[in-house]
C-alpha positions as CSV (number, residue, x, y, z in Angstrom):
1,X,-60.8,44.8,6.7
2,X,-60.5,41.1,5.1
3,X,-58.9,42.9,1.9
4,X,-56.1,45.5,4.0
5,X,-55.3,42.0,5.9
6,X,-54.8,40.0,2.9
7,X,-52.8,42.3,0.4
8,X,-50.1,39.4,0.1
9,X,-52.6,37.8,-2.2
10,X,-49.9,35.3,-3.8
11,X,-48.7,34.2,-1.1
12,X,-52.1,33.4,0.4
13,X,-52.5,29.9,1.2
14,X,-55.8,28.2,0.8
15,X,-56.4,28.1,4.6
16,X,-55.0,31.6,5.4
17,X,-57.7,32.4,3.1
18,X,-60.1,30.4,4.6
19,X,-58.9,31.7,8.0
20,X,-59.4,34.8,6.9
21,X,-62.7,34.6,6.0
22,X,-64.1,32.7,9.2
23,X,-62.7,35.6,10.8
24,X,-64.5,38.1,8.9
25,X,-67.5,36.1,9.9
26,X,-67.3,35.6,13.5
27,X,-66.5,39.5,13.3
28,X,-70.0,40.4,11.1
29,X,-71.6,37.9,13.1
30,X,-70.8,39.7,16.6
31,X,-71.4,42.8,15.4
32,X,-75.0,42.2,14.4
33,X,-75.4,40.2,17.6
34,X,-74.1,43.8,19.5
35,X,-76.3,45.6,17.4
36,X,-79.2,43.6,18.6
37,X,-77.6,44.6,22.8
38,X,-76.8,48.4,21.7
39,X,-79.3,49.2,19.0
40,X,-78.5,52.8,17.3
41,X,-80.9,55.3,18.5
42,X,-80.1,58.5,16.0
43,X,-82.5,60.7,15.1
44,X,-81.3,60.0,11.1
45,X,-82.4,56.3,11.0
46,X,-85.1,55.9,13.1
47,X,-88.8,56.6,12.1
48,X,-90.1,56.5,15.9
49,X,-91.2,60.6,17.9
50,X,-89.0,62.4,19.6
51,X,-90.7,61.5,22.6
52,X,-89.5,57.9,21.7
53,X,-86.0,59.0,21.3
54,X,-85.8,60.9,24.2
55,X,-86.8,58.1,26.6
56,X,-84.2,55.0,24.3
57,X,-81.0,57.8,24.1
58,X,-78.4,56.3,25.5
59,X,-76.8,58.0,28.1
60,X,-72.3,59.1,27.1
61,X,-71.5,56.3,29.1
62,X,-73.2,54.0,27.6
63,X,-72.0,55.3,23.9
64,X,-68.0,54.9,25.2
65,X,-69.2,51.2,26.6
66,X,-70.5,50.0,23.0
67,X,-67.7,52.1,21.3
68,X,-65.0,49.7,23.7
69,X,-66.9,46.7,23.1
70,X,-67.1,47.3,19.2
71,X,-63.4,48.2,19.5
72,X,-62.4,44.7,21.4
73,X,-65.0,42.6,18.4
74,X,-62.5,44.9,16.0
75,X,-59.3,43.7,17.6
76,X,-60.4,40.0,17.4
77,X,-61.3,39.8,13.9
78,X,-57.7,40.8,12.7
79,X,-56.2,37.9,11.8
80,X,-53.6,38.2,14.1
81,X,-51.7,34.9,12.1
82,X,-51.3,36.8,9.1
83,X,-47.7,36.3,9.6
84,X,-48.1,32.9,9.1
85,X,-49.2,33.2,5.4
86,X,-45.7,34.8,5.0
87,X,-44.1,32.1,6.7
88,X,-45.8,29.5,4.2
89,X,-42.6,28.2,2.0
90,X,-42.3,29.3,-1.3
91,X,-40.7,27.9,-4.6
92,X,-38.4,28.6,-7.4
93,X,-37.0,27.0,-10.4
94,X,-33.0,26.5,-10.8
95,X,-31.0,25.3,-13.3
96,X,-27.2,26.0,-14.8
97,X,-25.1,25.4,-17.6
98,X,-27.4,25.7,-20.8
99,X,-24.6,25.8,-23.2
100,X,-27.1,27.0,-26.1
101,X,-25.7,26.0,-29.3
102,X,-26.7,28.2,-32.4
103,X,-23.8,26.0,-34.9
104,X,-25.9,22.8,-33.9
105,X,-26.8,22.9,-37.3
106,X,-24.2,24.8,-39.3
107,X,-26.1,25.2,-42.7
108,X,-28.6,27.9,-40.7
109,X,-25.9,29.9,-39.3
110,X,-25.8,32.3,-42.1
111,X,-29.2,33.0,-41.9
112,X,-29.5,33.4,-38.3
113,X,-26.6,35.7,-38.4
114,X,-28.4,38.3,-40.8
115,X,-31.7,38.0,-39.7
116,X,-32.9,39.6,-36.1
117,X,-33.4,37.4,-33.2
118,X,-36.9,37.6,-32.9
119,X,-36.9,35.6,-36.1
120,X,-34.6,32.7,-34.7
121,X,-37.9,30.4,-33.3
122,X,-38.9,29.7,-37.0
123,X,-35.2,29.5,-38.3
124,X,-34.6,27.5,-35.7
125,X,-37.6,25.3,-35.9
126,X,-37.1,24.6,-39.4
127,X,-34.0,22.3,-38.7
128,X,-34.0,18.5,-38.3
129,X,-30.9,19.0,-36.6
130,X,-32.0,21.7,-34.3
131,X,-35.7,19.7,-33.6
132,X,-33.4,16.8,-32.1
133,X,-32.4,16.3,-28.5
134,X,-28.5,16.2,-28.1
135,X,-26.9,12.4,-27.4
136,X,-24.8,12.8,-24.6
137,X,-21.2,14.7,-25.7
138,X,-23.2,17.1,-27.3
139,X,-24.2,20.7,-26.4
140,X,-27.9,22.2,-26.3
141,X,-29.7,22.9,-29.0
142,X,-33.2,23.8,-30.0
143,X,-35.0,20.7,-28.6
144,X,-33.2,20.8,-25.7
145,X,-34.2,23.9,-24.6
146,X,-38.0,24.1,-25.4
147,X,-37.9,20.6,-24.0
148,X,-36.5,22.4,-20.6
149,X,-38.3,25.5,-20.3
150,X,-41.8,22.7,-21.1
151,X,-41.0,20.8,-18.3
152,X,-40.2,23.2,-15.5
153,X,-43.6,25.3,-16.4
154,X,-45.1,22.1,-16.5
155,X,-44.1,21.7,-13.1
156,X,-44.1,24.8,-11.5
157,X,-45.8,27.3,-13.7
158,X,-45.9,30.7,-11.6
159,X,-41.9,30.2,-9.6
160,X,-41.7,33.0,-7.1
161,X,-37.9,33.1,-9.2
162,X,-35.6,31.0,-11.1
163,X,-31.9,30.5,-10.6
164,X,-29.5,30.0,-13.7
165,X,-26.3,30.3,-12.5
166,X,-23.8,30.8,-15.3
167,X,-22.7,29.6,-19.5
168,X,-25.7,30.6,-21.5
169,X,-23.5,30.7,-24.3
170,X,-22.2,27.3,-25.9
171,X,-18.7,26.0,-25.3
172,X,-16.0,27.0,-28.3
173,X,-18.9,29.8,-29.5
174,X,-16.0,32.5,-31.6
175,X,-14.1,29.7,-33.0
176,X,-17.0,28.1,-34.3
177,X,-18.4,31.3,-35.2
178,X,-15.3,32.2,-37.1
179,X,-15.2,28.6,-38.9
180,X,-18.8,28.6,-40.2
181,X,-19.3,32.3,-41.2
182,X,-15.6,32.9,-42.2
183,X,-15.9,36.4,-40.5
184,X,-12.8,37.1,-38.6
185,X,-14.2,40.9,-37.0
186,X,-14.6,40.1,-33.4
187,X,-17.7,43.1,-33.6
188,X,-19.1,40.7,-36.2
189,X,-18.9,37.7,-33.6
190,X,-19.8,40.0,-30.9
191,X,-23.2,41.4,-32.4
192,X,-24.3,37.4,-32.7
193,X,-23.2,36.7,-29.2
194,X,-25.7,39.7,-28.3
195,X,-28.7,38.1,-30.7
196,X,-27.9,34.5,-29.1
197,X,-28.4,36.1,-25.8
198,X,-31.5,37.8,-26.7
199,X,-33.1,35.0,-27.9
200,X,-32.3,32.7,-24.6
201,X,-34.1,35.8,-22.6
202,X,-37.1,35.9,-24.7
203,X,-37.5,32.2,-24.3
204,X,-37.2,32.2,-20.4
205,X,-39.4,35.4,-21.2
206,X,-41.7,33.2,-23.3
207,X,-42.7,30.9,-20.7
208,X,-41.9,32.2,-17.2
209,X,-42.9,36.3,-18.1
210,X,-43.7,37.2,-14.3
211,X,-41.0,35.5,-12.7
212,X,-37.3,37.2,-12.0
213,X,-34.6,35.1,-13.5
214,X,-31.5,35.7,-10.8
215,X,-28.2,34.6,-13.2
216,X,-24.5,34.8,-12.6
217,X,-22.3,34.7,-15.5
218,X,-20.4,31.5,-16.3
219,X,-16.7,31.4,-18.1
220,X,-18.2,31.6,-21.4
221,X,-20.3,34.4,-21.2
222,X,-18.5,37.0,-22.5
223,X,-17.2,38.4,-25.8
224,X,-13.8,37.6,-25.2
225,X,-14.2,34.1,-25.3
226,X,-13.6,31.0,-22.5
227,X,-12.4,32.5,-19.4
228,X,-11.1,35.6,-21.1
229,X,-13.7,38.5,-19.6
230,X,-11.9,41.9,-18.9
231,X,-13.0,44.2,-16.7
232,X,-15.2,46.6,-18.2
233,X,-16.3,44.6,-21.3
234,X,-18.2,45.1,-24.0
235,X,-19.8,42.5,-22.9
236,X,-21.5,43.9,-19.9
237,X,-22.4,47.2,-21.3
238,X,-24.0,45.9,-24.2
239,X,-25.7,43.0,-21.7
240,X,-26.9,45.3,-18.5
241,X,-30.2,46.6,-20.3
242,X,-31.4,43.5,-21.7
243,X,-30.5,41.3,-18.2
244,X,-31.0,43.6,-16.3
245,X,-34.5,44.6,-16.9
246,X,-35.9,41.1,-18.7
247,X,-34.2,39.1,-16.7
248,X,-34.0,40.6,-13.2
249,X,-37.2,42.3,-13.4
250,X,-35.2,45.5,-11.8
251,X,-37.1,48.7,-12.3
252,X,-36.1,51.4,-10.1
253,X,-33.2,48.9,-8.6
254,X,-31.2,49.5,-12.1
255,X,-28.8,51.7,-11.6
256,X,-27.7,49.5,-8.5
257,X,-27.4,47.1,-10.6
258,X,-25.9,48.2,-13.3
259,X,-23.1,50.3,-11.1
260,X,-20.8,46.9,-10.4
261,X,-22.8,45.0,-13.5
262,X,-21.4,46.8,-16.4
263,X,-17.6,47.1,-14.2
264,X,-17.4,43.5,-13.7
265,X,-20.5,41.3,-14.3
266,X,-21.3,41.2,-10.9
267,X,-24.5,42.8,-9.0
268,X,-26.5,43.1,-6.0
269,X,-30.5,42.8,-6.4
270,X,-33.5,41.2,-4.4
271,X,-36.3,39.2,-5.2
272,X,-39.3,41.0,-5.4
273,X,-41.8,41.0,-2.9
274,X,-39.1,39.6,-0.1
275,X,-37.9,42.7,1.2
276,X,-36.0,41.0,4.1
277,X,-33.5,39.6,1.0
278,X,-30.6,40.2,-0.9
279,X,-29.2,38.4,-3.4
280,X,-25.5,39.2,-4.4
281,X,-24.2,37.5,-7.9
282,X,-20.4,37.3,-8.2
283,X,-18.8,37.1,-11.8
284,X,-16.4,33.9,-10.5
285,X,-14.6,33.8,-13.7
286,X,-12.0,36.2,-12.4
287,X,-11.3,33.9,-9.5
288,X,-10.8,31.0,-11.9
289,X,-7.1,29.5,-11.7
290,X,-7.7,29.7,-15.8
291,X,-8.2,33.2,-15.9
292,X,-4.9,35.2,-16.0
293,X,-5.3,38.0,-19.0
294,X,-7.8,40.0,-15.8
295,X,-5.5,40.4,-13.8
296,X,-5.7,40.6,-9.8
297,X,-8.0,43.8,-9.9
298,X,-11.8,42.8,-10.6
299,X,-11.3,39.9,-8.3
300,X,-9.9,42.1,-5.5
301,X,-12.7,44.8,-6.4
302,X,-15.5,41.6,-6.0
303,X,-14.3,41.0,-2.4
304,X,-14.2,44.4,-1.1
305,X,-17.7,44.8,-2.6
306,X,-18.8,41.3,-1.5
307,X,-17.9,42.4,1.9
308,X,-19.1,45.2,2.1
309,X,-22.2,44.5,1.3
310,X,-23.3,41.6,3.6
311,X,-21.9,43.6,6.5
312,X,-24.6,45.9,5.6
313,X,-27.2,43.0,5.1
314,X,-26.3,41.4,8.1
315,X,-26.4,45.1,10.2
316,X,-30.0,45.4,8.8
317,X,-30.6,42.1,10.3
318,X,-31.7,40.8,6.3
319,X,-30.4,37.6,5.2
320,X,-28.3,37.0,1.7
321,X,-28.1,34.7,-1.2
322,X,-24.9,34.0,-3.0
323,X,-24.9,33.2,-6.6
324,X,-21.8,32.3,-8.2
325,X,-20.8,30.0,-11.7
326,X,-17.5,28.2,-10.5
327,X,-17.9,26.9,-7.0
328,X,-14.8,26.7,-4.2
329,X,-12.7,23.7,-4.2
330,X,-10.8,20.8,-5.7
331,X,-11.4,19.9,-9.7
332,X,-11.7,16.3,-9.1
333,X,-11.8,15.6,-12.9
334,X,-8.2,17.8,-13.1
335,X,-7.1,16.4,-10.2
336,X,-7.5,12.6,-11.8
337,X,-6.1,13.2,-14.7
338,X,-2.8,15.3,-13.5
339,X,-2.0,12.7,-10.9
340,X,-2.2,9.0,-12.1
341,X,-1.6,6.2,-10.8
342,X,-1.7,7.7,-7.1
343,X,-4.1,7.5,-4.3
344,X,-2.8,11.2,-2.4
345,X,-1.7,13.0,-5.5
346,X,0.8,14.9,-5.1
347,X,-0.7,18.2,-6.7
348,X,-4.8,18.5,-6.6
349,X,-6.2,21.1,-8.6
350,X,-8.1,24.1,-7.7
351,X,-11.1,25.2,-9.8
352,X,-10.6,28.8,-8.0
353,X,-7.1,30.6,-7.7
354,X,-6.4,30.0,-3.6
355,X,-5.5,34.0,-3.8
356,X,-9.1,34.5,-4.1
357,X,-10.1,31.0,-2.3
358,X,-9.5,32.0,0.8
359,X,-10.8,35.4,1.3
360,X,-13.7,34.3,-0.5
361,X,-14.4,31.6,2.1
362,X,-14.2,34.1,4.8
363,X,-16.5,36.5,3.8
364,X,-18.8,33.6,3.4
365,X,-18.3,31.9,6.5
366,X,-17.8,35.2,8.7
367,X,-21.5,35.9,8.9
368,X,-23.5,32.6,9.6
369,X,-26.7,34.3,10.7
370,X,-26.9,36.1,7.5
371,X,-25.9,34.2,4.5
372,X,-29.0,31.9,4.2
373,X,-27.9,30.0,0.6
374,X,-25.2,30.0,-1.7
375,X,-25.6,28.7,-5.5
376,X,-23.1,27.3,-8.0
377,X,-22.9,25.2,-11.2
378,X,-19.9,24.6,-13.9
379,X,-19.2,21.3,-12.9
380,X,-22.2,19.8,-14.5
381,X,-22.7,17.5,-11.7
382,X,-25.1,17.9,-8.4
383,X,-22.5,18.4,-5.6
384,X,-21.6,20.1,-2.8
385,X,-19.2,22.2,-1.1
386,X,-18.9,22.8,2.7
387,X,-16.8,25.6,3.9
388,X,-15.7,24.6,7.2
389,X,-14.6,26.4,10.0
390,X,-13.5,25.9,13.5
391,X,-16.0,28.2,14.9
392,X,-19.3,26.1,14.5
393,X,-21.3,24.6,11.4
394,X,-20.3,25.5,7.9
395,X,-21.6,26.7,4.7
396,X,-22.4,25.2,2.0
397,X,-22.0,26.1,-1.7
398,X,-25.1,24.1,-3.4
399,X,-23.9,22.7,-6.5
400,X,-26.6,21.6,-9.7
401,X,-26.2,19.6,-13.0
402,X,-26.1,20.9,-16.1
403,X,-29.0,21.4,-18.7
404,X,-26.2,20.7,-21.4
405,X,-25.0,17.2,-21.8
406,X,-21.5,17.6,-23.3
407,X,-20.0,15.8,-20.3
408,X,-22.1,13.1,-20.7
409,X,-24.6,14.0,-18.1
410,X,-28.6,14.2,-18.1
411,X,-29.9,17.4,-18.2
412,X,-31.2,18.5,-15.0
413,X,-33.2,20.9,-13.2
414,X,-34.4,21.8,-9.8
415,X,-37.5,22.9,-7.9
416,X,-36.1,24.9,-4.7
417,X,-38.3,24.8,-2.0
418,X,-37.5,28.0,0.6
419,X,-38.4,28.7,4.1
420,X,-39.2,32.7,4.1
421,X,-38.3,32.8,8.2
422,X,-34.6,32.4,7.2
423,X,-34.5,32.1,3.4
424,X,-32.6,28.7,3.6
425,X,-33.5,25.7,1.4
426,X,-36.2,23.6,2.6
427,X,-35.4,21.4,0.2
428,X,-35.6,20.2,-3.7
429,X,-36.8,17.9,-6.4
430,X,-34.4,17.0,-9.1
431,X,-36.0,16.4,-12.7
432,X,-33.6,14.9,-15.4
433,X,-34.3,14.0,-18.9
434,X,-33.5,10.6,-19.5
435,X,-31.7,11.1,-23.3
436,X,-32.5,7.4,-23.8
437,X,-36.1,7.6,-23.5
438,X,-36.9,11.4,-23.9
439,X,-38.5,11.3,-21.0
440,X,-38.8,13.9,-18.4
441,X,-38.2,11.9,-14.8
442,X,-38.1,12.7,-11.0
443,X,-35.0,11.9,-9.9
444,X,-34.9,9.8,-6.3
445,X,-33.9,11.7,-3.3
446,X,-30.5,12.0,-2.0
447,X,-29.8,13.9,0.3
448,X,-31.5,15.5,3.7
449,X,-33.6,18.0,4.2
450,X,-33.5,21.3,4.6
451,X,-30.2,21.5,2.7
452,X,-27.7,23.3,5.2
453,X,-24.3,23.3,6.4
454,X,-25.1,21.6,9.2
455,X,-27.3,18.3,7.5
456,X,-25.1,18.4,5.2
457,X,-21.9,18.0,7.0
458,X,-23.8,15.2,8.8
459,X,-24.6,14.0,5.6
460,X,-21.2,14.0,4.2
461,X,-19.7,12.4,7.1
462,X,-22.6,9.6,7.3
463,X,-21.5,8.7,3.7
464,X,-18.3,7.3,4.3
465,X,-19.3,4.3,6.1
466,X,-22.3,3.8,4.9
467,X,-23.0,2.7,1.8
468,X,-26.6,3.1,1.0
469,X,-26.2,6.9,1.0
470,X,-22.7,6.8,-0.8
471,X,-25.0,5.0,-3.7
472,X,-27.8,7.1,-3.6
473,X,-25.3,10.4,-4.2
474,X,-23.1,8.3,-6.5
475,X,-26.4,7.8,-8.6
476,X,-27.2,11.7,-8.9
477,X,-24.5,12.7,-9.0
478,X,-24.6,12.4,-12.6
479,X,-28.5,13.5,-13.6
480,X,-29.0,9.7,-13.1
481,X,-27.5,9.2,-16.6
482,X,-25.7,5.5,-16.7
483,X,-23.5,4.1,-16.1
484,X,-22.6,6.3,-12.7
485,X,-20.0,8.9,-13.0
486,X,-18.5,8.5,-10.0
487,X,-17.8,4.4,-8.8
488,X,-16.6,2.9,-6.1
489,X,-13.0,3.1,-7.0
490,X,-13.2,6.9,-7.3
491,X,-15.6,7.6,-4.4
492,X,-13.5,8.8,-2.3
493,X,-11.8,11.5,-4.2
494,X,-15.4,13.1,-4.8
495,X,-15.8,12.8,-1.2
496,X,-12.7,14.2,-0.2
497,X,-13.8,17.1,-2.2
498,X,-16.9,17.8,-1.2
499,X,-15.3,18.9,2.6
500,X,-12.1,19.9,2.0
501,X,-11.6,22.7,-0.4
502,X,-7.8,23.8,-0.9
503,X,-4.9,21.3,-1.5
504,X,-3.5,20.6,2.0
505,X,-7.0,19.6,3.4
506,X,-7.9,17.7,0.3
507,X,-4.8,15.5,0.7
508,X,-5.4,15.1,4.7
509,X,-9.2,14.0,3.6
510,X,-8.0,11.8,1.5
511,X,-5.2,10.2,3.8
512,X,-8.4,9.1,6.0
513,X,-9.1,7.0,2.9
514,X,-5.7,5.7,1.7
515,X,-2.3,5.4,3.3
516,X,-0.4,8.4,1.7
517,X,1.5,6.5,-1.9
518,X,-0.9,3.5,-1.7
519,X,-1.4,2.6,-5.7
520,X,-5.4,2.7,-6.7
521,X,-6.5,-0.7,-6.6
522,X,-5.5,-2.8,-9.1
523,X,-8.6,-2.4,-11.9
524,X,-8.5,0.8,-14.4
525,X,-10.2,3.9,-12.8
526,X,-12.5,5.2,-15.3
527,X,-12.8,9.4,-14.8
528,X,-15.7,10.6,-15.9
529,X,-15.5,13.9,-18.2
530,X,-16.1,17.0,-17.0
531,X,-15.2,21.3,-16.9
532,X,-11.0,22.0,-16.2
């Protein structure tokens, strides 16, 4: 009995366990105690004469009264709370934008392009340059990554999953391909893409071999180059095996994955063990205002799927996860540096195309009940994006920092707490690697928990008058790298962003901050760097 009621053995807290037991117990316990009150009389067990048996047989009703009584001791010793154990929150790792950098050191490069990637960890290791951690500017090498992948085992060895959500692959990877190796065939650049790929995986793989790796696709993953996918790559056939099963864990749920994987990079799959789950991963580069070659058709083809499938999620009464690479809403960084001078500029810049924006916020926000998360990166910064509506609290698109620090950023990850009886985030712990020490640190809190629409809408509106929580974002916002990204004199255009996500609500957010053609105040505005 204690065995059939406890087959969620990893799940099993240590007083479910306990309760469990104690149960099992008071159940032997009784039992012995009613054996003692109803002692068995067959002829099998007994060594006493048939006389004896005939004068202690009990009569049928007596048999049916122990048989309810044994029943009743039965019914009390399931541990009716089981369901609690699976309403014990649960944990994953998350992080974004690795940006791994095989050119880090460019006199390896020919070797690691003839040898198989299963050699790479000693090629690798054999470089000063690759055994360094990046300064800030620079992308993520050897060091980096090990130096990652250490410190989220280290704290959290066995996550129930891990979130990377989008740009394995570094920034600029076929032109610096092409410059070092002087090979000009895009197969040639194509097959190393494939062996930098593999070797990410088998590193994940390395330290995290139980645990499903849920990934969207950033604007550099592909062959084609920085936002340049095309529906039905290369890319994605040559990628589904090796994500699909290594990463994603799939085994019989393949071929639904791979149906929509290898046409555009996008899937549906759920984490194992939480049947009451989907997770959808959309391929956002073909919503990117950058990404024009596409065309209008995988986008299009996304939404209709996207739709589709969380009207059936939400029909089944299950609760979804969105993953995506380039969240909704205004590029601040863009936005800065295409509008000097002005504090309402006259022409904000959309990291998404607003064809795409705006069905894409509706399919989010038309099912409130059933979208439980949604997961972004690409900005290299911890943000957030609320999608809000008129018809009660919004979503909001969770945005991390980057492992990479080419915009000058800390590398970052995330522990994600979840609670299982909606799948929303409980809350998280941000760990950053301090580049001047080398130092793996928790970074202070800064926002409220759980981490939903509705605290963070409060959130978001508590900031702007006061302070205290305006500097405790500001100081994030950044992996805690110094000095602060984001100061006081540009504060309000992150702001403005975080709640208003096409151009006409991002000026109107912003005109509750300045009077519309006010000049910035009178000292420089520094903008930080940052993703187009």
């Amino acid at each position: 009995m204690f065995y059939a009621c406890c087959a969620k053995k990893r799940t099993l807290s240590k007083y479910g366990h306990a309760f469990c037991q104690n149960r099992l117990t008071r159940f032997c316990a009784i039992a012995i105690h009613t054996q003692a009150l109803f002692p068995h009389t067959g002829p099998d067990t007994r060594l006493e004469s048939n006389a004896y048996h005939s004068t202690r047989r009990k009569s049928p009703k007596q048999r049916q009264i122990r048989l309810a009584v044994l029943f009743f001791l039965l019914l009390l010793s399931i541990p009716w709370a089981c369901p609690v154990w699976a309403g014990q929150n649960f944990q994953g790792l998350w992080c974004s934008d690795i940006h791994f950098d095989p050119f880090f050191d460019p006199a390896i490069v020919p070797e690691l392009n003839r040898r198989p990637e299963k050699e790479w960890p000693s090629i690798l290791a054999g470089s000063p340059l690759q055994g360094r951690l990046p300064k800030a500017g620079e992308q993520t090498g050897l060091a980096l990554l090990e130096s990652t992948l250490q410190a989220m085992r280290a704290r959290l060895a066995r996550p129930e999953f891990i979130i990377c959500s989008g740009d394995f692959l570094a920034h600029g990877f076929n032109e610096k391909y092409a410059a070092i190796t002087g090979e000009k065939n895009p197969a040639a650049c194509s097959a190393f893409i494939d062996k930098t790929l593999s070797f990410l995986v088998s590193r994940f793989t390395f330290y995290f071999p139980d645990a499903p790796v849920l990934f969207s696709l950033g604007n550099t993953d592909s062959y084609e180059g920085d936002y340049r996918a095309t529906a039905h790559s290369p890319f994605f056939k040559a990628s589904a095996p090796l994500l699909g099963q290594a990463f994603l864990k799939t085994g019989q749920d393949e071929k639904t994955f791979a149906a929509t994987y290898r046409q555009g990079g996008y899937f549906e799959t759920r984490l194992l063990g939480r049947k009451n789950l989907r997770v959808f991963s959309l391929n956002t580069t073909f919503f990117s205002r950058k990404t024009s070659k596409a065309g209008p058709g995988p986008a299009a083809e996304q939404l209709a799927w996207l739709e589709d499938r969380i009207d059936h999620a939400a029909r089944r009464k299950e609760k979804v996860w969105v993953l995506m690479h380039i969240p909704p809403g205004i590029s601040v960084y863009s936005t800065l540096q295409k509008n000097p001078g002005r504090a309402v500029p006259k022409k904000p810049v959309l990291l998404l195309n607003q064809t795409y924006l705006a069905p894409l916020k509706q399919i989010l926000t038309r099912y409130p009940d059933t979208v439980a998360a949604l997961f972004a990166g690409h900005i290299h910064r911890n943000d957030f994006r609320l999608l809000r509506t008129d018809a009660g609290p919004p979503a909001v698109v969770l945005v991390t920092a980057a492992v990479s620090p080419v915009f000058d950023n800390n590398p970052v990850f995330r522990v994600v707490t979840v609670d299982p009886a909606g799948f929303t985030i409980a809350g998280m712990e941000e760990w950053f690697l301090d580049l001047l020490t080398g130092k793996w640190q928790r970074g202070a809190a800064w926002g409220p928990r759980p981490l939903t629409g509705k605290t963070l809408h409060r959130f978001w509106q508590e900031m702007k008058d006061t302070p205290a929580l305006a500097d405790r974002y500001m100081a994030a916002y950044n992996g805690f790298a110094k000095p602060d990204a984001i100061t006081g004199q540009t504060f309000a255009f992150y702001h403005a962003a975080m709640g208003a996500l096409d151009a006409p609500g991002y000026q109107q957010a912003l005109e509750g901050w300045f009077l519309p053609d006010t000049p910035p105040p009178a000292d420089v505005m520094t903008v930080p760097a940052g993703p187009d």
